[in-house]
C-alpha positions, 0 to 999 in steps of 0.5 A: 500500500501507497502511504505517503507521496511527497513532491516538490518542484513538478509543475504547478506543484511547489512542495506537497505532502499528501497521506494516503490510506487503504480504500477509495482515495479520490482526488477533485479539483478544478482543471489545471489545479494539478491533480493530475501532476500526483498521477504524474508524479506517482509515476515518475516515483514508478520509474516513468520517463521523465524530462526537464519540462516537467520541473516547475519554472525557477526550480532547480529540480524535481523531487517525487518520494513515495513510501510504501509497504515494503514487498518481498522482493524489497525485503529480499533485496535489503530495501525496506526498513521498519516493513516499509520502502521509499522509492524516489525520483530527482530531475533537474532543470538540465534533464539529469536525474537520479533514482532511488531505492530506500536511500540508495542509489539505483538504476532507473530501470530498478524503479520501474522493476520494484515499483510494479508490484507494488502499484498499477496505474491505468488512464485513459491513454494508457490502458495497457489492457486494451491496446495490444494483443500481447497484452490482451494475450497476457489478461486471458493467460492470467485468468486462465489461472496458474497451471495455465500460465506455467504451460505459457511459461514452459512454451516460451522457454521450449520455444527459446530453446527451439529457435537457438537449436534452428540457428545453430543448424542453420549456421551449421549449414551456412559453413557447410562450404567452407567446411569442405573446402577447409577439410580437403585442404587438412586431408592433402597437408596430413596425406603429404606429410605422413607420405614423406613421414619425417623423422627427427633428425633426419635432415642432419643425417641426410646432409652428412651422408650427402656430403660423404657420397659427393667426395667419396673417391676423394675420401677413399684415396685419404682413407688408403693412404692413412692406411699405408702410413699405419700398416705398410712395412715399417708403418706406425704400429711396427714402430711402436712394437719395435720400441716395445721389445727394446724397451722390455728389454731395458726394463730387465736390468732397469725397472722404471722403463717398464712402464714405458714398455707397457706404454710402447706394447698399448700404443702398437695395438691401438695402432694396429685396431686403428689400422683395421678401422681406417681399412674399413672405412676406406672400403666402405665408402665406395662411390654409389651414385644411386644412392647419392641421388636418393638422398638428394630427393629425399632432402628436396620432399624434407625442404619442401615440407619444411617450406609449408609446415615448420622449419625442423622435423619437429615442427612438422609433426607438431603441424601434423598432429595439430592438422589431424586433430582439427580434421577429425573435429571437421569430420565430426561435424557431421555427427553434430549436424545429425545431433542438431538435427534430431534435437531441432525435431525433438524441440519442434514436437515439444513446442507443438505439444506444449501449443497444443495445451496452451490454445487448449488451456485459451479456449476453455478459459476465452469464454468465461472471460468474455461473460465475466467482462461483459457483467461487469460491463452491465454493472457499469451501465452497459448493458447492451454491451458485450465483449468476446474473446476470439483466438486469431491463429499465428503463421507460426507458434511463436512463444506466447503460441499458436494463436493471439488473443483479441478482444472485440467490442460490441456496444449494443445488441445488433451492432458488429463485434470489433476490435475494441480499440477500433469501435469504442468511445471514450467513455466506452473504453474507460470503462471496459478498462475498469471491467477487465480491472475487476476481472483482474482484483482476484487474479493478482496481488497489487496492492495498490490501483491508480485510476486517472481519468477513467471518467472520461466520456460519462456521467450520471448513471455510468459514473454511479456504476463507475464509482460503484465498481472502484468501491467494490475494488477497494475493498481489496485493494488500495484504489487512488482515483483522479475524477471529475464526476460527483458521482464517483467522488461520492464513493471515496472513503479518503476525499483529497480536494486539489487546490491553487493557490497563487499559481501553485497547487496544494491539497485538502483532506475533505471532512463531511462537509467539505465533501458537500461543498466540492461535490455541490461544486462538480456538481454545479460548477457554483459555489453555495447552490443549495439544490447542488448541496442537497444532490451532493448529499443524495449522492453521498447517502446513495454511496454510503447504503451501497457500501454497506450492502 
């Protein structure tokens, strides 16, 4: 509930404090006195738009503070203090502004999120009811009740998931191209690779052996003549043996040359094993040119390889193996395609399921809205009138289903049934607007409803019937209501009289008397009319019996 609103600075409003309490509070005034500037206000509080226009000529900023029975979600969020929560709107004259939340600040948007379960606010043209199928859609789900507004729920999640599951498949199938060109491109880099097959180290070896076979006559004749130096007759090795027998023999009669014996006897061997190796050498390096040639070709596959893929062999295999993975993850993109696939269908049959049920779910629920918008429309004085609720199917199911929802307006018995908007008075639409509210009172929980011209375009009979259905709803609800009409004024259980003063506005609680007076006044338009007082206090006896009934 709305207890207390307090704006400064807002058109003709300097500074007011205005208390609210639970039932009907009405607000009256003569026009331009600014009633309709708390509406505005009130909304500014709920995260409304606003602009520097509406800041009052010579002030700096506009202020608007509203405290309310804190929310839960309030309460959650650590808002609300003693059980209450104060929302609040700054504007300055240079269009910046503020917003906030007990005391903190917050994003506009945090407003507009918190401050809409706490207050709904209907005007003439506003109407949020009656202006577009979706929201009309939204009326018929919640009436339909809360099994029925989970299946909506659960449609539209379905339906999410259904159109990412399309597109990633879509998506899948653009690239399709791409994929093949980018997967026989990897399959010819991993064929060549694996059909040259290097090996570490192999290019090293390669250019030793290269080298070898280019100067092996060159190599053989060095080989032979080293071999001449140590075996030939007279060679190294017989030098060293022959040092070794003189030397053995100076060690008989001198022990310290027989070290130098062992010396002399180890140097002729390894002469001798050096002998045979260089021997071997020689004779294995006999020129093979056919050999030579498979070796050039072999390190020309290598440098091409390494021109494309990596500077050694170790980077090419890195290439190698990074190419195969990336062309198996290709390849299964064809399992992935098939996965997509199937889930598309199996999400597709879900949602056709899930529409099913909802549209099941509209049609029973479309009829009993229809009769209970049309009573509450002969409850308001028009009792011709009548309103049906049809299901204009989608193209497609879209997430709030296979259909939409239309409500049409008929204003008298024979008279065509059209789109509400489209047929229906100013008066009309008020009060189709206030029947759908009533239908509403028992399908949510806002604690408060504010109604800003919903007079508009009738009088008498129907403001009575009008005045009569907002007293109903306020037995429920907190109702705040802008009228012109005496007949609806009657009604209040709080009377707020708006008022100006030397160009700025100010407010009035009404006492019994008062009351008379401002309703003599609507009702005449003259102050001190003893028939308009004697109608005012009709009005208020005829308001009074009725709610106690």
């Amino acid at each position: 509930m709305l207890h207390e609103l307090h704006i400064a600075g807002l058109g003709v409003i300097e500074d007011l404090e205005l208390e609210l309490h639970p039932g009907l509070n009405v607000l009256t005034g003569e026009t331009g006195t600014g009633k309709t500037l708390v509406t505005v206000g009130l909304a500014l509080a709920l995260g409304r738009r606003a602009g520097s226009h509406l800041v009052r000529a010579g002030a700096v900023s506009a202020l608007v503070q509203a405290r309310f029975d804190a929310s839960a979600s309030a309460q959650e969020a650590g808002w609300a203090e003693d059980g209450e929560v104060v929302l609040a709107r700054t504007i300055t004259s240079e269009g910046r502004g503020s917003a906030r939340i007990g005391g903190q600040l917050v994003p506009v948007s945090a407003l507009a999120k918190l401050g809409g379960g706490l207050v709904e606010v209907h005007g003439q043209h506003e109407g949020p009811l009656l202006r577009s199928s979706a929201a009309q859609t939204r009326f018929l789900d919640r009436s339909a009740g809360g099994d029925h507004l989970r299946a909506v729920e659960a449609l539209a999640r379905e339906r999410e998931g259904f159109l990412a599951a399309r597109a990633s498949l879509a998506e899948l199938d653009e690239r399709e191209r791409e994929r093949e060109r980018e997967m026989d491109l990897l399959a010819y880099q991993v064929r060549e690779i694996e059909g040259t097959a290097p090996r570490p180290g192999e290019i090293a070896e390669l250019r030793l052996e290269g080298a070898r076979l280019t100067h092996a006559e060159r190599l053989v004749g060095r080989a032979g003549a080293a071999d001449r130096e140590l075996s030939g007759e007279g060679g190294g090795a017989d030098r060293f043996r022959a040092a070794a027998t003189e030397l053995s023999d100076a060690a008989a009669v001198d022990p310290d040359a027989a070290e130098l014996a062992s010396r002399a006897e180890a140097l002729a061997a390894e002469g001798a094993e050096l002998a045979r190796e260089v021997r071997e050498y020689g004779e294995g390096l006999e020129p093979d040119p056919a050999r030579l040639e498979e070796v050039r070709e072999r390190e020309a596959a290598l440098a091409a390889l390494s021109r494309k893929y990596g500077a050694t062999e170790e980077e090419i295999l890195v290439f190698l193996a990074d190419a195969r993975d990336h062309l198996e993850a290709l390849e299964g993109t064809a399992e992935q395609r098939a996965l997509l696939t199937a889930e598309v269908s199996e999400r597709a049959e879900r949602l056709a399921v899930l529409a099913v049920a909802v549209s099941d779910g509209r049609s029973r629920a479309a009829p009993a809205l229809a009769s209970a918008l049309t009573r509450e429309l002969e409850e308001l004085g028009m009792r011709s009138a009548s309103i049906e609720v049809t299901l204009p199917p989608n193209e497609e199911v879209t997430s709030g289903g296979a259909e939409r929802v239309e409500l049409l307006f008929a204003g008298g018995t024979g008279q065509p049934s059209l789109p509400l908007s489209k047929v229906a008075s100013g008066g009309e639409l008020s009060r189709t607007l206030l029947a759908c509210r009533s239908v509403l009172v028992d399908l949510d929980d806002v604690p408060t409803l504010v109604f800003d011209e919903v007079d508009a375009g009738i009088g008498g009979r129907a403001g009575l019937a009008v005045g009569r259905r907002l007293a109903a709803i306020a037995e429920r609800r907190q109702v705040i209501v802008v009228t012109h009409l005496p007949q609806i004024a009657s009604f209040a259980d709080r009377h707020i009289r708006v008022r100006k003063t030397g160009g700025t506005a100010a407010v009035d609680i009404l006492d019994d008397a008062a009351r008379v007076q401002e309703l003599s006044r609507m009702l005449s338009g003259l102050q001190g009319s003893e028939a308009a007082s004697r109608s005012a206090e009709e009005l208020l006896a005829e308001a009074g019996r009725t709610k106690l009934r």
